[in-house]
Backbone atoms as SQL, in Angstrom:
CREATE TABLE atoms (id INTEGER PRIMARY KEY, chain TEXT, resi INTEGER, resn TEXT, atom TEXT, x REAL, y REAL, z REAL);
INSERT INTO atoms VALUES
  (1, 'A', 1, 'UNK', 'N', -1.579, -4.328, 20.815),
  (2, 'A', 1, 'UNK', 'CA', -0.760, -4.337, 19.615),
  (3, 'A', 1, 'UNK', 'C', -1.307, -5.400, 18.668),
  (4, 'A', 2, 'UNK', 'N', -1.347, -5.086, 17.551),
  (5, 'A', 2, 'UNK', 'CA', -1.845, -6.068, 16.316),
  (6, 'A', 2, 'UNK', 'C', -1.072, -7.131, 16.267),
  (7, 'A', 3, 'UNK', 'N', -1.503, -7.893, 15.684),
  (8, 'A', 3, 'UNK', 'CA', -0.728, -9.390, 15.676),
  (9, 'A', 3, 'UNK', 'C', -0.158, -8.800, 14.062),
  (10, 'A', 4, 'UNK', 'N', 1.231, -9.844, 13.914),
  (11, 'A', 4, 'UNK', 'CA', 2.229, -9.532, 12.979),
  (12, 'A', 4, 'UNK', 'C', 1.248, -9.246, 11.444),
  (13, 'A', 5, 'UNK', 'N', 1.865, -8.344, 10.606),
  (14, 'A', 5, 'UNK', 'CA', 0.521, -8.584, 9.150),
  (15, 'A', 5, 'UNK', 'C', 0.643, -10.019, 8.304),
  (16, 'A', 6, 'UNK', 'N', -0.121, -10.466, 7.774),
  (17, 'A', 6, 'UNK', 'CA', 0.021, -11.562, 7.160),
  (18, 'A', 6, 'UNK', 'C', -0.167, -11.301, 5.232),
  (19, 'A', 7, 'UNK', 'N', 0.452, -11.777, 4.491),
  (20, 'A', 7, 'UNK', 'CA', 0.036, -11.682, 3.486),
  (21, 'A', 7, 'UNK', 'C', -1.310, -11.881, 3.454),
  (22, 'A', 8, 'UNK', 'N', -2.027, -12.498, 3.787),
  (23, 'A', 8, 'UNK', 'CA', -3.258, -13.608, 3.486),
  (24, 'A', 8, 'UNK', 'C', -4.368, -11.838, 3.735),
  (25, 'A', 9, 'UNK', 'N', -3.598, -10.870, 4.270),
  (26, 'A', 9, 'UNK', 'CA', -4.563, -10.137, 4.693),
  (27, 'A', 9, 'UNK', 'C', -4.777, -9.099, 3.682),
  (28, 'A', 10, 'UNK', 'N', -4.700, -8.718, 2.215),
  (29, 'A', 10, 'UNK', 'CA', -4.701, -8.279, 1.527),
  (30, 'A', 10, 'UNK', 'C', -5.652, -8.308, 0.934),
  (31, 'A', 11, 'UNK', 'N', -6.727, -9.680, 0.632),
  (32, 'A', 11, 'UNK', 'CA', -8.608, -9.748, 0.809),
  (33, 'A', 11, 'UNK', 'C', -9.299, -8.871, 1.761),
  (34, 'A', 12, 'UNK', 'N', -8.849, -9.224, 2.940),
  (35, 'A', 12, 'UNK', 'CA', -9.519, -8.257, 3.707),
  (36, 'A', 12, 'UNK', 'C', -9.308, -7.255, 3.490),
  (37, 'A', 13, 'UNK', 'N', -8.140, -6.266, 2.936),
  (38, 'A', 13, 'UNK', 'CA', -8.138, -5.285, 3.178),
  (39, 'A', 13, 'UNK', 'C', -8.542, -4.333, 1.993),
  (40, 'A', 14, 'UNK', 'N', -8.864, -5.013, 0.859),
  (41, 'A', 14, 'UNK', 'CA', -9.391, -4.722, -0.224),
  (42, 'A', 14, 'UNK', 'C', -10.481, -4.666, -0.300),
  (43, 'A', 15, 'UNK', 'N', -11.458, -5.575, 0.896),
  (44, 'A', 15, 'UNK', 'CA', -12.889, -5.193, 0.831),
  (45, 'A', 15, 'UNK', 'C', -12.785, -4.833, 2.027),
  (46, 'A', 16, 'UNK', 'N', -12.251, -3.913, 2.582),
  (47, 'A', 16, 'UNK', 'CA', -12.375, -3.238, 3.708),
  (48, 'A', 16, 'UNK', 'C', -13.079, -3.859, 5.151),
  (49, 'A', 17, 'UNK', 'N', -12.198, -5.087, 5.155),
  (50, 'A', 17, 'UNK', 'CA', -12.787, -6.027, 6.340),
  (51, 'A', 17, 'UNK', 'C', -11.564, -5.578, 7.498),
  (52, 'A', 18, 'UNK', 'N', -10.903, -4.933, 7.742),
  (53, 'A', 18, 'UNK', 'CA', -9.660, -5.073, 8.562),
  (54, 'A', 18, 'UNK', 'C', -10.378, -4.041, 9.305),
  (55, 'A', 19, 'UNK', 'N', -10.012, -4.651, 10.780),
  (56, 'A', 19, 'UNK', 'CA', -10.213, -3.455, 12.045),
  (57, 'A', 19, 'UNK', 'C', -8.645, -2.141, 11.839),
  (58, 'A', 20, 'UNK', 'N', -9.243, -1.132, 12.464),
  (59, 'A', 20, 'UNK', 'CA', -8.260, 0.200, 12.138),
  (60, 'A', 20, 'UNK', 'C', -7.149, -0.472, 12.596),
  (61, 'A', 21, 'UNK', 'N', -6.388, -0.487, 13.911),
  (62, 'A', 21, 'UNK', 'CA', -5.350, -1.183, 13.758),
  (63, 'A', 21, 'UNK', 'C', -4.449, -2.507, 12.985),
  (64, 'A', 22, 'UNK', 'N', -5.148, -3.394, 12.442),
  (65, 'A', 22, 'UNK', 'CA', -5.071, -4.151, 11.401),
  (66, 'A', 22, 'UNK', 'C', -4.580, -3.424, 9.849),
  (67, 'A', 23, 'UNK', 'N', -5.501, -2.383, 9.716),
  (68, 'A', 23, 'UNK', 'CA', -5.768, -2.266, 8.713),
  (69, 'A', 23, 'UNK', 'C', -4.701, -0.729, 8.458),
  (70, 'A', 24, 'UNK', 'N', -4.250, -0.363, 9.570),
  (71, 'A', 24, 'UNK', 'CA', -2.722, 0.646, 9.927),
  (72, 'A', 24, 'UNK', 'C', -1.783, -0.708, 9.248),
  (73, 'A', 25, 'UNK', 'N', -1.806, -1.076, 10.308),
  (74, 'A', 25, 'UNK', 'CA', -0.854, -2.194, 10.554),
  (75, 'A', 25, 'UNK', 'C', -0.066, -3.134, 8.605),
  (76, 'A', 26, 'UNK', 'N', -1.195, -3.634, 8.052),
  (77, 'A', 26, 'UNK', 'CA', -1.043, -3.096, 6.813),
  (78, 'A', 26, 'UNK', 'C', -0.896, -2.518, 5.948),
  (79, 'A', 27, 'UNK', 'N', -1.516, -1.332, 6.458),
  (80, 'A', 27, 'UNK', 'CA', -0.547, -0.191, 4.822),
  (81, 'A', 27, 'UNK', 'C', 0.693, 0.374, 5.377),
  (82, 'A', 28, 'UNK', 'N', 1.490, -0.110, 6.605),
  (83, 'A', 28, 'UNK', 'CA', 2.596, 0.260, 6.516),
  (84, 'A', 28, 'UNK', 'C', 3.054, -1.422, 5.951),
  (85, 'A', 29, 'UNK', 'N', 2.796, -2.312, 6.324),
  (86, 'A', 29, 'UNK', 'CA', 3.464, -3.215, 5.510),
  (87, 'A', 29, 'UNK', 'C', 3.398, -3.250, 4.122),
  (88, 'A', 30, 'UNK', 'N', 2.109, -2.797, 3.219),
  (89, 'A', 30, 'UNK', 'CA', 2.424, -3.053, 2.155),
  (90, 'A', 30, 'UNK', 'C', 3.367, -1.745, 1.451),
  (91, 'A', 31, 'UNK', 'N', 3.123, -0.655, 2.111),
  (92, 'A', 31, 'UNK', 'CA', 4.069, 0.235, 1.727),
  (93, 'A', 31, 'UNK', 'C', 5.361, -0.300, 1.463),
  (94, 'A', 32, 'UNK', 'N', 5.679, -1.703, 1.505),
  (95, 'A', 32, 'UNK', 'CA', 7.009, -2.148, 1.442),
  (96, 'A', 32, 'UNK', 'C', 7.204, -3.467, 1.373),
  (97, 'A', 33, 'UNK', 'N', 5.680, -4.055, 0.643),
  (98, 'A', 33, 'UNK', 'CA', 6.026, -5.355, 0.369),
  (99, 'A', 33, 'UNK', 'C', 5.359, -5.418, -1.360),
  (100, 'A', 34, 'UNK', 'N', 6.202, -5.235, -2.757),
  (101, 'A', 34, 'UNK', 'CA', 5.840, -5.430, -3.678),
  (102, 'A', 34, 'UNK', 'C', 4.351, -6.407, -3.856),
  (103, 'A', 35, 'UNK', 'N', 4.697, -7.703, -3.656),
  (104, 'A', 35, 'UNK', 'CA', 4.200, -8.728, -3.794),
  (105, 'A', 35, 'UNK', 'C', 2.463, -8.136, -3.221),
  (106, 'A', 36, 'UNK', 'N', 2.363, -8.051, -2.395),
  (107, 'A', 36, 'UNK', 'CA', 1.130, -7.438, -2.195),
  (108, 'A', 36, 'UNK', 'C', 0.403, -6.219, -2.682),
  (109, 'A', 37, 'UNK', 'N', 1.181, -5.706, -2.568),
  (110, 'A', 37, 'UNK', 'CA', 0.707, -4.173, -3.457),
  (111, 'A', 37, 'UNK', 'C', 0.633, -4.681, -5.112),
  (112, 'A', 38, 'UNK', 'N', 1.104, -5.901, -5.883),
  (113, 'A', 38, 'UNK', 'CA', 0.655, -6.331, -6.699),
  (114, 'A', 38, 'UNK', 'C', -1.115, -7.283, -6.719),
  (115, 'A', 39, 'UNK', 'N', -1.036, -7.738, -5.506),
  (116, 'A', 39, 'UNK', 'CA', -2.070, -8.487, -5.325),
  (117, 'A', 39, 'UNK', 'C', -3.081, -7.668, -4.894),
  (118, 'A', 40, 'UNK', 'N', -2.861, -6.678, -4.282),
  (119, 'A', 40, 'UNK', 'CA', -3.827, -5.628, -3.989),
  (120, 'A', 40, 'UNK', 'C', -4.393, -5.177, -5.452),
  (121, 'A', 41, 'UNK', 'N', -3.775, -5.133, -6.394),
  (122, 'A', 41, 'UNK', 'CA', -4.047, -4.777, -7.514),
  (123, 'A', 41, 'UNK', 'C', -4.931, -5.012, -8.518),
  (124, 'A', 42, 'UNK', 'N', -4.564, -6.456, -8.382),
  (125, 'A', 42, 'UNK', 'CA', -5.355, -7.576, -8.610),
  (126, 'A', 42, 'UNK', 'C', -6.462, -7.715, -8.244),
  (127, 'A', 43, 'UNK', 'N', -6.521, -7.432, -7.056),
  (128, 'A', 43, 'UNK', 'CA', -7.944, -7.545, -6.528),
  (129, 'A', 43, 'UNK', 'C', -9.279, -6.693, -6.293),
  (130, 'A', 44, 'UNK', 'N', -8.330, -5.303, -6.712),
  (131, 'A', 44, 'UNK', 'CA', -9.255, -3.930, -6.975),
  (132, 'A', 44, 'UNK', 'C', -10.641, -4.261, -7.312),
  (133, 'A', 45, 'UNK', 'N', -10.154, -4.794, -9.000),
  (134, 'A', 45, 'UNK', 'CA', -11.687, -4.504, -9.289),
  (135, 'A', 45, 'UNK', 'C', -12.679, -5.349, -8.969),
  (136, 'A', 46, 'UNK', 'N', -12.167, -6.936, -8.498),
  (137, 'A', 46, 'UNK', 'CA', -13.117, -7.869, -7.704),
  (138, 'A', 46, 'UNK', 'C', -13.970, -7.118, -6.456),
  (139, 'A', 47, 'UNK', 'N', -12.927, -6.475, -5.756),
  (140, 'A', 47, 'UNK', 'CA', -13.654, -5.565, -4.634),
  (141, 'A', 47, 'UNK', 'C', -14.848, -4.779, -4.938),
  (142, 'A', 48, 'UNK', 'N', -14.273, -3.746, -5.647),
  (143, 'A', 48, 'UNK', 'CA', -15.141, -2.464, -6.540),
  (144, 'A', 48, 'UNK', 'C', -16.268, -3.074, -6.747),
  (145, 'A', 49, 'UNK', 'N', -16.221, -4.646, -7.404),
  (146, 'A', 49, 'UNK', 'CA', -17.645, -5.251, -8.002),
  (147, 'A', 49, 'UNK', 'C', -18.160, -5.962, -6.900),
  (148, 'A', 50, 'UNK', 'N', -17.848, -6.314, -5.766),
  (149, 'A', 50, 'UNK', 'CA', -18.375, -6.792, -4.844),
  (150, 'A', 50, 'UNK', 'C', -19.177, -5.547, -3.974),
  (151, 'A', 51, 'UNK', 'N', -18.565, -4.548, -3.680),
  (152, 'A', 51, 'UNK', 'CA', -19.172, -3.675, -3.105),
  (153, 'A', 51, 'UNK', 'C', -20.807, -2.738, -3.759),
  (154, 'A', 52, 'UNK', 'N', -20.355, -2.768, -4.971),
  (155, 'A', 52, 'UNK', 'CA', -21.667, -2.195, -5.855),
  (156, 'A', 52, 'UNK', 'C', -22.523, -3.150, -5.670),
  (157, 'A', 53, 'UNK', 'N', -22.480, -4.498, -5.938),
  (158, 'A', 53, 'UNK', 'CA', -23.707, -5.396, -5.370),
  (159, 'A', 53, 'UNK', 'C', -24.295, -4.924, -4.330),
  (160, 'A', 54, 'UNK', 'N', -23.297, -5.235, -2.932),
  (161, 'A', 54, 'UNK', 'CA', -23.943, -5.035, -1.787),
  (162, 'A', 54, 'UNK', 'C', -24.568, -3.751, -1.669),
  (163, 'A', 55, 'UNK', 'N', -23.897, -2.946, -2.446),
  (164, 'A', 55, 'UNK', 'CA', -24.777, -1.507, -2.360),
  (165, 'A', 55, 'UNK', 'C', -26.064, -1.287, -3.057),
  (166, 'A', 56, 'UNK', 'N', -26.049, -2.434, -4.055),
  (167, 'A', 56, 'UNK', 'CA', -27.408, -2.201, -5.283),
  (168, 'A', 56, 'UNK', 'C', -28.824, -3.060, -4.165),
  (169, 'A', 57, 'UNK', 'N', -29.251, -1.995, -3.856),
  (170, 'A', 57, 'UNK', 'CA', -30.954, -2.822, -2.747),
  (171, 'A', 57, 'UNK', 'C', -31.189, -3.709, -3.720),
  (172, 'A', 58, 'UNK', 'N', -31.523, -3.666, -5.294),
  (173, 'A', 58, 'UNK', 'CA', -32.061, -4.837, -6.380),
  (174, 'A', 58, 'UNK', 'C', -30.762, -5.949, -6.410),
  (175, 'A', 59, 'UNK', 'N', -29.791, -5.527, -6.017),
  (176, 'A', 59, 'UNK', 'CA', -28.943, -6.976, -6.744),
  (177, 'A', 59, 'UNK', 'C', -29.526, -8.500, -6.557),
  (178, 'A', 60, 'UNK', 'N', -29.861, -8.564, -5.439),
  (179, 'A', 60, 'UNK', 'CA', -30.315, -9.764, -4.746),
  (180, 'A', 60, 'UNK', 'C', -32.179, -10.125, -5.731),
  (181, 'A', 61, 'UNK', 'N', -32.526, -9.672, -5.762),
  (182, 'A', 61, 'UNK', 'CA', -34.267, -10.115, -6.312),
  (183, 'A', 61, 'UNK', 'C', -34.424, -9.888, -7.756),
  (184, 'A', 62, 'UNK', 'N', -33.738, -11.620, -8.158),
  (185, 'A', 62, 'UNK', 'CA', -33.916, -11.684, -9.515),
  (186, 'A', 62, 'UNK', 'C', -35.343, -12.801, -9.513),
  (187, 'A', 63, 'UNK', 'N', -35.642, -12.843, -10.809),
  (188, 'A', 63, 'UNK', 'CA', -36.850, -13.325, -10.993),
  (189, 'A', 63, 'UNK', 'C', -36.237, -15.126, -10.614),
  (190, 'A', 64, 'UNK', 'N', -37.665, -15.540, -9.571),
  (191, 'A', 64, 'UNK', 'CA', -37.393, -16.837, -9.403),
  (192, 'A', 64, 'UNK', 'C', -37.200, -17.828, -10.956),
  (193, 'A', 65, 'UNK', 'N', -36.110, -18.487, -10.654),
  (194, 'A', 65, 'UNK', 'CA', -35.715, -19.823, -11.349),
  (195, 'A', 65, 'UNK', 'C', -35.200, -19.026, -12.601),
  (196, 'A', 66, 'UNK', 'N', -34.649, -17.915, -12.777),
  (197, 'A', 66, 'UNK', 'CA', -34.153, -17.439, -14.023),
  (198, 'A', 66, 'UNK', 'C', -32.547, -17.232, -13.359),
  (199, 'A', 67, 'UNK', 'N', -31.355, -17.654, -14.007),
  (200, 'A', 67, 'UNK', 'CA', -30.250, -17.132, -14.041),
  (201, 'A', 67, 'UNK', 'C', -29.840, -18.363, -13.181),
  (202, 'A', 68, 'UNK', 'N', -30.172, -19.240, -13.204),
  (203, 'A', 68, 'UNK', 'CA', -30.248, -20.681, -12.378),
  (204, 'A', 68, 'UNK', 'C', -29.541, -21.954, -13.358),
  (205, 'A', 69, 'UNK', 'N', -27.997, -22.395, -13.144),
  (206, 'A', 69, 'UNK', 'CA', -27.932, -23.223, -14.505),
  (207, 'A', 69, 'UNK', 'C', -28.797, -24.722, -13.968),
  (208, 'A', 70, 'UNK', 'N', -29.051, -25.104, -15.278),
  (209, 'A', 70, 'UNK', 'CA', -29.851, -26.378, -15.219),
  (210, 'A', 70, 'UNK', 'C', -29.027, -27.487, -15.175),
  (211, 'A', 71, 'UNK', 'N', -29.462, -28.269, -13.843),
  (212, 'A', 71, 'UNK', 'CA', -28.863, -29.645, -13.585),
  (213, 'A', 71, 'UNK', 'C', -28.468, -30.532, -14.355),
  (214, 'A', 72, 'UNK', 'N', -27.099, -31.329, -14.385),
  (215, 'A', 72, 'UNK', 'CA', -26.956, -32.298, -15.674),
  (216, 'A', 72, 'UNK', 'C', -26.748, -33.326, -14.663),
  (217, 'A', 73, 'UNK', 'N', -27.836, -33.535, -13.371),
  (218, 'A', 73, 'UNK', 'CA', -27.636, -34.846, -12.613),
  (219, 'A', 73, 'UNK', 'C', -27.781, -36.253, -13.676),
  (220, 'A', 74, 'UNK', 'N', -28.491, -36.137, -14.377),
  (221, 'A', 74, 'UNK', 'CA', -28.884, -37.388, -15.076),
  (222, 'A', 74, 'UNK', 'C', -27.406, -37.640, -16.380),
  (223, 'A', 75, 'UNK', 'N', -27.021, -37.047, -16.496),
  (224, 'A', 75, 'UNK', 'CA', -25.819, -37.315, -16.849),
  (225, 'A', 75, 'UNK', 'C', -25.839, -36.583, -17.985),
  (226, 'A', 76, 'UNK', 'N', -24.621, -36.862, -18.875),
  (227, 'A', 76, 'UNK', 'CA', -24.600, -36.370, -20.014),
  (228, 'A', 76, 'UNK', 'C', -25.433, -36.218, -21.235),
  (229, 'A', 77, 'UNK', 'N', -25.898, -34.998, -21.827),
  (230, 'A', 77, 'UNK', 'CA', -26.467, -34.971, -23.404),
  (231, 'A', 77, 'UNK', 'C', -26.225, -35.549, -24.644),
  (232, 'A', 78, 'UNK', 'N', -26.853, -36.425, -25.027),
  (233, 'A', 78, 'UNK', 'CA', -26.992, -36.892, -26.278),
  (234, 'A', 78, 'UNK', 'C', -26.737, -35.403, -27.409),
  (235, 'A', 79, 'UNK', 'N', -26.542, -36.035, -28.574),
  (236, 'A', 79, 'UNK', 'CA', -27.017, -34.945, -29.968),
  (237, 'A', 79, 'UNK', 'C', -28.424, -35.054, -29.791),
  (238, 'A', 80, 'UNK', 'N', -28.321, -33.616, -29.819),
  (239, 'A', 80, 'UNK', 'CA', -30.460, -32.945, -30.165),
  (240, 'A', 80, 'UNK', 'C', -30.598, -33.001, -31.779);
């Protein structure tokens, strides 16, 4: 038997991390918990865009040192 659902599990279950019983186990809870089925909502399209990455073979191999922000270790900018 699944352990009780937790709110907290509504990430997982939006990117489809929940084992089948877990992931039962949740859509009968949210079938009946507003609050999540709002947050589920919420989190759609974060998912949607997380998954197309992992699905894009190119997402990962961008050109070295481009898309990289530049360090402000040395501290703050003067006026140029």
């Amino acid at each position: 038997m699944p352990d009780p659902v937790e709110h907290t599990d509504v990430g997982a279950y939006a990117l489809g991390l929940l084992e089948d019983a877990d992931r039962r186990a949740f859509e009968e809870h949210l079938a009946g918990c507003p609050a999540c089925a709002a947050e589920l909502r919420r989190l759609t399209g974060a998912a949607d865009a997380l998954r197309a990455l992992r699905d894009d073979p190119g997402a990962d191999q961008r050109p070295s040192g481009q898309d990289r922000p530049q360090s402000t270790a040395s501290g703050p900018r003067g006026p140029e």
